[in-house]
DOMI-436443 format. One line per 10 residues: number of its first residue (from 0); their letters; for each residue x, y, z of C-alpha. Coordinates in Angstrom, 1 decimal. Layout:
BEGIN
NUM = A = X,Y,Z; ...
***
This chain:
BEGIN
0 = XXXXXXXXXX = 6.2,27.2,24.3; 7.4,26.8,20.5; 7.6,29.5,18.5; 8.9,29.2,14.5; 8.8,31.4,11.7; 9.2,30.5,8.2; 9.8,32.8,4.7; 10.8,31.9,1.2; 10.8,33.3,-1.9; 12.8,34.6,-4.9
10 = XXXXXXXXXX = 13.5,37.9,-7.3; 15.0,37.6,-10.4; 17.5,35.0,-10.5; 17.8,35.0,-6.7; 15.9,32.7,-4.2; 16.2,32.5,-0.4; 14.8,30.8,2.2; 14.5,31.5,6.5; 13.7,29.4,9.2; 13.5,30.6,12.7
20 = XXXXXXXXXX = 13.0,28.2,16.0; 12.7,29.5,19.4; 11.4,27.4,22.3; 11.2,27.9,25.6; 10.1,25.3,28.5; 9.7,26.0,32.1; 9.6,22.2,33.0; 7.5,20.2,35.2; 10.0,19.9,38.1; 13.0,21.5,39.7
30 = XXXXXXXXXX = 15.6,22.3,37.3; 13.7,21.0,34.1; 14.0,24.9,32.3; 15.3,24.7,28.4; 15.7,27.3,26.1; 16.6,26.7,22.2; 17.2,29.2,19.4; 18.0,28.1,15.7; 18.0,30.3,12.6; 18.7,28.7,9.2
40 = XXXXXXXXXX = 19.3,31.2,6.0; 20.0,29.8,2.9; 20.5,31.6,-0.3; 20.8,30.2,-3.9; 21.9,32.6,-6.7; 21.5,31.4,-10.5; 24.3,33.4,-12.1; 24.3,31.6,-15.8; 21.8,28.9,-17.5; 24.3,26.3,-16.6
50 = XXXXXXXXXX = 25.9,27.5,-13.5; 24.4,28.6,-9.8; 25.8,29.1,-6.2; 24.2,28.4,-2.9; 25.1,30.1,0.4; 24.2,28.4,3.8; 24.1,30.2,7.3; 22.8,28.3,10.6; 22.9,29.5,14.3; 22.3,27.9,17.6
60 = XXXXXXXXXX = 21.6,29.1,21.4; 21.0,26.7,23.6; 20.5,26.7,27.8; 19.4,23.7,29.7; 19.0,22.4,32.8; 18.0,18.6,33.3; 16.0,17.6,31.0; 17.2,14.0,30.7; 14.2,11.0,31.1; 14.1,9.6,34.2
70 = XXXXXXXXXX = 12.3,6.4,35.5; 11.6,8.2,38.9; 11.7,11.6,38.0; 11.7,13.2,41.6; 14.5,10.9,42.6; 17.1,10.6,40.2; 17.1,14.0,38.6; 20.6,16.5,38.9; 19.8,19.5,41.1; 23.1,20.8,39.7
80 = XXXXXXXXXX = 23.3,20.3,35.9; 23.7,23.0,33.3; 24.1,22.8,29.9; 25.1,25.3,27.2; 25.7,24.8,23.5; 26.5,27.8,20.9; 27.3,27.8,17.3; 27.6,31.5,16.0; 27.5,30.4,13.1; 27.5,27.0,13.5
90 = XXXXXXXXXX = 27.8,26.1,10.0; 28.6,28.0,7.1; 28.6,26.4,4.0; 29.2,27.8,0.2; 28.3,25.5,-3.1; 28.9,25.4,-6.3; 27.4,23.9,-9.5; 27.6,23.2,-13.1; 25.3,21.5,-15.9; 27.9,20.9,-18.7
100 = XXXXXXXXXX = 25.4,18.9,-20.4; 21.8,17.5,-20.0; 22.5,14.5,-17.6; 26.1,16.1,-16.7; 26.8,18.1,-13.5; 29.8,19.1,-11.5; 28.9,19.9,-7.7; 31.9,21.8,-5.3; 30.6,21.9,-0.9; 32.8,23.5,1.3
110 = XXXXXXXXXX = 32.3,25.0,4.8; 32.9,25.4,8.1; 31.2,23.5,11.4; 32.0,24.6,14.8; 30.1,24.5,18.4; 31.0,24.8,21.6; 29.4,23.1,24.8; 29.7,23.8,28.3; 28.6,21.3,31.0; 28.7,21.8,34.9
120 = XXXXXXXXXX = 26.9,19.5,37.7; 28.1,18.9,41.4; 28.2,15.7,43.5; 28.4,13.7,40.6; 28.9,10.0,40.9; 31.9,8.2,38.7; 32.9,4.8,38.9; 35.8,3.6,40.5; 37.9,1.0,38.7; 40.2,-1.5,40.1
130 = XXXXXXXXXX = 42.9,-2.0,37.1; 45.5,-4.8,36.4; 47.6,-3.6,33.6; 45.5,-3.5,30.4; 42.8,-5.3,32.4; 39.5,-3.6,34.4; 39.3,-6.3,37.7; 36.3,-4.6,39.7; 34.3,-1.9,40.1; 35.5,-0.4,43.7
140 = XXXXXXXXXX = 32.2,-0.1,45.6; 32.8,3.5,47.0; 32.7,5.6,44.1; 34.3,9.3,43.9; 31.2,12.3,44.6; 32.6,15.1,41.9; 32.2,18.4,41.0; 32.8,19.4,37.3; 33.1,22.2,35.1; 33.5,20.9,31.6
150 = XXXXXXXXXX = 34.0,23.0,28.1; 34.5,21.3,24.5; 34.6,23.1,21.2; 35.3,22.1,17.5; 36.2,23.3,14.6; 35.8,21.6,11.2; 36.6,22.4,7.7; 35.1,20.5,5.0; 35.1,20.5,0.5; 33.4,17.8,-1.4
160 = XXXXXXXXXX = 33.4,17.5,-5.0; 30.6,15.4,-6.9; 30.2,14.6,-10.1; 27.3,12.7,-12.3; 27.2,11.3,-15.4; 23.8,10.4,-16.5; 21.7,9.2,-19.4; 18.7,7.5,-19.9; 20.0,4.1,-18.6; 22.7,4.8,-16.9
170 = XXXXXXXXXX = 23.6,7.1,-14.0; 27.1,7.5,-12.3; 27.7,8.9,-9.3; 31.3,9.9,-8.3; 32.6,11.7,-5.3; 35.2,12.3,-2.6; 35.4,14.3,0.4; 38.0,15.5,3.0; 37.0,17.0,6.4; 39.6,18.6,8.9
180 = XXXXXXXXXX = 39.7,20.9,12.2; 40.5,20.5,15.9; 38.6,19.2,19.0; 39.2,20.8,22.5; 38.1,19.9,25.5; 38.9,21.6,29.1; 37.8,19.7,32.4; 38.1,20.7,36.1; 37.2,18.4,38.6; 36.8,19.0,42.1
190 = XXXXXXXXXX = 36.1,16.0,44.9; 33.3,16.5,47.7; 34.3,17.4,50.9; 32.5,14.3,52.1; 33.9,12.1,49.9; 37.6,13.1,50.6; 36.7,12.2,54.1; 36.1,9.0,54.1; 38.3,8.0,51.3; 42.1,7.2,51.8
200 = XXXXXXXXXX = 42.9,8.1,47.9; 44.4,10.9,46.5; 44.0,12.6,42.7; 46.2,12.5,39.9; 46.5,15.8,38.2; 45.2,14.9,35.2; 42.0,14.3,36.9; 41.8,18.1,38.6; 42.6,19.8,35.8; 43.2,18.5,31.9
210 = XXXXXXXXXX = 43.4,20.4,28.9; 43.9,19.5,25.3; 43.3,19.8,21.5; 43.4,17.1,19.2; 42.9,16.7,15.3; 39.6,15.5,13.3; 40.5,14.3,9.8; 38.2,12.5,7.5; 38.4,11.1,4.0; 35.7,9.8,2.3
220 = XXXXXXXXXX = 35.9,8.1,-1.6; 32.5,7.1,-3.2; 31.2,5.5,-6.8; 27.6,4.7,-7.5; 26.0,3.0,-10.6; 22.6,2.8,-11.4; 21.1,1.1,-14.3; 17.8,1.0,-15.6; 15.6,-1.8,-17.2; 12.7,-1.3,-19.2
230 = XXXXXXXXXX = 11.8,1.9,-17.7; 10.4,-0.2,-14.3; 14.0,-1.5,-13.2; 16.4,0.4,-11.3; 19.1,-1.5,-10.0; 22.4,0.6,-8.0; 25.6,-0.9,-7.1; 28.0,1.4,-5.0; 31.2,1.2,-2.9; 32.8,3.8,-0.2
240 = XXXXXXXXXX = 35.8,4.0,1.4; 36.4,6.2,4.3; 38.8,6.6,6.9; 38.4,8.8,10.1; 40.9,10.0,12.8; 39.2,12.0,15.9; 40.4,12.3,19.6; 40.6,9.4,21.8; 38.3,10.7,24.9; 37.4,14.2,24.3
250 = XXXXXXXXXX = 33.6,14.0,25.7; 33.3,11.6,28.8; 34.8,12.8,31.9; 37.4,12.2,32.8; 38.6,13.1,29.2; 41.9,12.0,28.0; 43.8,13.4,24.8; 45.6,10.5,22.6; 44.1,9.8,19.0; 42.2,6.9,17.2
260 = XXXXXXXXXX = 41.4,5.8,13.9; 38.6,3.8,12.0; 39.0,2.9,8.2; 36.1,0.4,6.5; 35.5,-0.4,3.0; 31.5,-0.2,2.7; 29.2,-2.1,-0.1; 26.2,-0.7,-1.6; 23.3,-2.2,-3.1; 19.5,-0.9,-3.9
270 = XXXXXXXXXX = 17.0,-2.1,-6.2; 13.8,-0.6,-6.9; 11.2,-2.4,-9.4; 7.4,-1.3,-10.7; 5.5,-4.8,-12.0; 2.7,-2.3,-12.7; 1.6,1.0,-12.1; -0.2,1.1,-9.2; 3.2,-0.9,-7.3; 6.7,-0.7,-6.7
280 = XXXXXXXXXX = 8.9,-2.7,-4.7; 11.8,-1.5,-3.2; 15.0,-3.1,-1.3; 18.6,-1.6,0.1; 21.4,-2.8,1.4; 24.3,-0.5,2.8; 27.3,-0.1,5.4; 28.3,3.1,6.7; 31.3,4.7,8.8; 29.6,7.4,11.1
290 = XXXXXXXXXX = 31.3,10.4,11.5; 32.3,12.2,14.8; 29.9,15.3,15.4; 27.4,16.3,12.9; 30.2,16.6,10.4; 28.5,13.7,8.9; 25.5,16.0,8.1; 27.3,17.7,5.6; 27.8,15.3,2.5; 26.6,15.4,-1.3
300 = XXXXXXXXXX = 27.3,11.6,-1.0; 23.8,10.2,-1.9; 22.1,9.8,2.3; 19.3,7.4,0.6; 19.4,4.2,-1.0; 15.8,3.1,-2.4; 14.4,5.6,0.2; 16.2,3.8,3.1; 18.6,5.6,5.0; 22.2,5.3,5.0
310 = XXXXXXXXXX = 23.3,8.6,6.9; 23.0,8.5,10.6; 24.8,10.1,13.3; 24.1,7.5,15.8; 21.2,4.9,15.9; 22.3,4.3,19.7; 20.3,6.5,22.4; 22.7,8.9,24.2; 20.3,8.7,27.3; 22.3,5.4,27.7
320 = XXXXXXXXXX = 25.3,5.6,26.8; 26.3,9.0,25.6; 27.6,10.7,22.1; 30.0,8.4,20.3; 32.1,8.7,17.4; 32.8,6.7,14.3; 30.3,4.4,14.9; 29.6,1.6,11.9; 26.0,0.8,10.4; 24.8,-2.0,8.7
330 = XXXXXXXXXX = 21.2,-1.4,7.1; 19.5,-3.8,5.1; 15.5,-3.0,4.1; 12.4,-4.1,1.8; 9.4,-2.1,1.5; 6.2,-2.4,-0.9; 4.4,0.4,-1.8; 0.9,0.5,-3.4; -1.4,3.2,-5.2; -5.2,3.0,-5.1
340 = XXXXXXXXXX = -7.1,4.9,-8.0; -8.4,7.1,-5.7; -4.9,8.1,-5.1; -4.5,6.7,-1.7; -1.6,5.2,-1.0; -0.2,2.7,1.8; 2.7,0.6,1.8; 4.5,-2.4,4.0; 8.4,-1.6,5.2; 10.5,-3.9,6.9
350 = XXXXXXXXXX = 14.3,-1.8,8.2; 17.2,-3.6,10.1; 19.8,-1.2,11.4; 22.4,-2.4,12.9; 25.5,-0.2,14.7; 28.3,-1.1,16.7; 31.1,1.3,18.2; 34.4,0.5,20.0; 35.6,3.4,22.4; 37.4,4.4,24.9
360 = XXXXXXXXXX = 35.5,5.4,28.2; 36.2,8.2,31.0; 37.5,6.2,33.5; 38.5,7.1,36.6; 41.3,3.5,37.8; 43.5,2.6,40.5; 46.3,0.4,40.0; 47.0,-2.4,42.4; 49.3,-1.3,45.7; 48.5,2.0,44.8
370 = XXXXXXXXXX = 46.5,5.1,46.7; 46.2,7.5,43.6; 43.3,7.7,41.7; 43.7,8.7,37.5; 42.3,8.8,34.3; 42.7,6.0,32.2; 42.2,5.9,28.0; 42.8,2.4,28.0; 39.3,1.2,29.5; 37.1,0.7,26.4
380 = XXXX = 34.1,-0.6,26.0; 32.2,-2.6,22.1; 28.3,-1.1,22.0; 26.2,-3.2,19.6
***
């Protein structure tokens, strides 16, 4: 059952918009219940010919069992698993902008993100690793049956200033942004009975019970040029350079604190070209650094490049391998778009997307000789 509600309007100088999203599923099997609650309000206030402000409010409520895809759905399924994600607000954004002149603006985004998630299952399977300094040698084939109750929160800050320069041949697009906050996470992990029974190791604290925050900071520099030909030739050449600090392992048990950082130059290049009226031809080429939640969802940075994304959180499926952070894309499209007179319209697209990620993995290693089992920051695994 999906419900959603919708209103928008305006009065005076004032328009406003709200979006509400409740759904509820009962599931098809045992422990398959979800229940989701967004609201979006967003307000925009024209206070002078030239200058305006825009307000942004959305919250989230969300309970769920397992609802996770399964190949053998009666089999495989957690009996156990809860999930609950809040965000009261969260995100809160305030903008500002300014038309000096006809083709000249000045745009100001700042805001707040925050969530917190709380995850609980019992007789959880994780991996035993056999370890030899930096070195994974071998799964162990016993691995340890957990119970774990599992809470992670952030808190981001984020301002972005834009500005454009624009004429009838030329546009320039110039911006930077800076994102800060905190990540948190809290785990408590508790071993079977069973397991503990059979198995001759013992726990490291750090597995039982671990608690830490760690900073997010993220700078971001961008420049785009677009210039036109003839009225049917638009051609964009950009650069970006942004550099990204988050925590090591704050989402895959077992977590670990400790801190890494990605920096990457990324080109830019689009093209979009009309022969004739009823055709347009259109190609992009782009690299991107991700971000590490959906703080990359809040950017004036231009998210399209001849109408091919260049703004993703991740292009990997979590079902396989989970959230990830910073994560690099490398998107290169063509597309051909057509017009009949009857104003019909088909195209042909071709998209590549490509996305790698380097990160550390919850890991739960023994060294050699030894009978104590802990977490270990140092296993990482390259996802292409």
């Amino acid at each position: 059952l999906r419900q959603t509600v919708s209103q928008f309007g305006y009065q005076g100088t004032l328009a406003w918009s709200v979006e509400l999203d409740r759904q509820q599923n009962d599931g098809v099997r045992p422990n398959h219940e979800l229940e989701r609650f967004e609201a979006s309000i967003q307000l925009k206030q024209q206070l002078t010919l030239r200058d305006s402000v825009l307000g942004v409010v959305r919250l989230l409520d969300f309970d769920a069992e397992d609802n996770f895809q399964y190949t053998q759905p009666s089999r495989e399924y957690h009996p156990d698993y809860r999930f609950e994600e809040e965000g009261l607000p969260g995100m809160l954004l305030a903008g500002y902008h300014r038309e000096w002149s006809p083709g000249v603006h000045t745009t100001l985004l700042a805001g707040r993100l925050a969530d917190e998630r709380h995850f609980t299952d019992e007789h959880q399977e994780f991996p035993i690793l056999g370890t030899m300094g930096d070195m994974v040698v071998a799964p162990f084939p016993d691995p340890a049956i957990m119970t774990y109750d599992f809470e992670h929160n952030f808190e981001v800050y984020s301002v972005e200033l834009n500005q454009i320069y624009a004429d009838h041949h030329n546009t320039l697009n110039l911006g930077g942004r800076y994102q800060f906050g905190e990540f948190s996470a809290h785990s408590q992990m508790q071993p079977s009975e069973q397991w503990m029974e059979r198995s001759r190791y013992t726990l490291s604290p750090d597995i039982l019970n671990n608690e830490f925050t760690e900073d997010m900071r993220r700078g971001s520099l961008y420049a785009y040029y677009t210039r036109t030909f003839l009225d049917t030739l638009h051609v964009t050449a950009g650069v970006a350079y942004n550099t990204v600090t988050f925590p090591r392992n704050d989402r895959n048990l077992p977590v670990v604190e400790g801190q890494d950082t990605e920096a990457q130059w990324s080109p830019k290049a689009a093209l979009v070209w009309r022969p004739w009226n009823r055709a347009t031809l259109r190609a992009a080429y782009s690299r991107t650094l991700g971000g590490v939640n959906f703080d990359e969802s809040v950017r004036l940075e231009p998210a399209q490049l001849a109408g091919f994304g260049q703004a993703y959180r991740s292009v990997i499926p979590e079902s396989l391998v989970g959230s990830v952070a910073a994560p690099t894309f490398e998107v290169m499209g063509l597309a051909v778009d057509f017009k009949l007179p009857c104003n019909i319209y088909y195209g042909l697209e071709v998209e590549r997307i490509d996305s790698e990620v380097d990160q550390a993995l919850g890991a739960i290693t023994v060294p050699p000789q030894s009978m104590t089992l802990g977490a270990n920051s140092r296993v990482r695994e390259s996802i292409d």
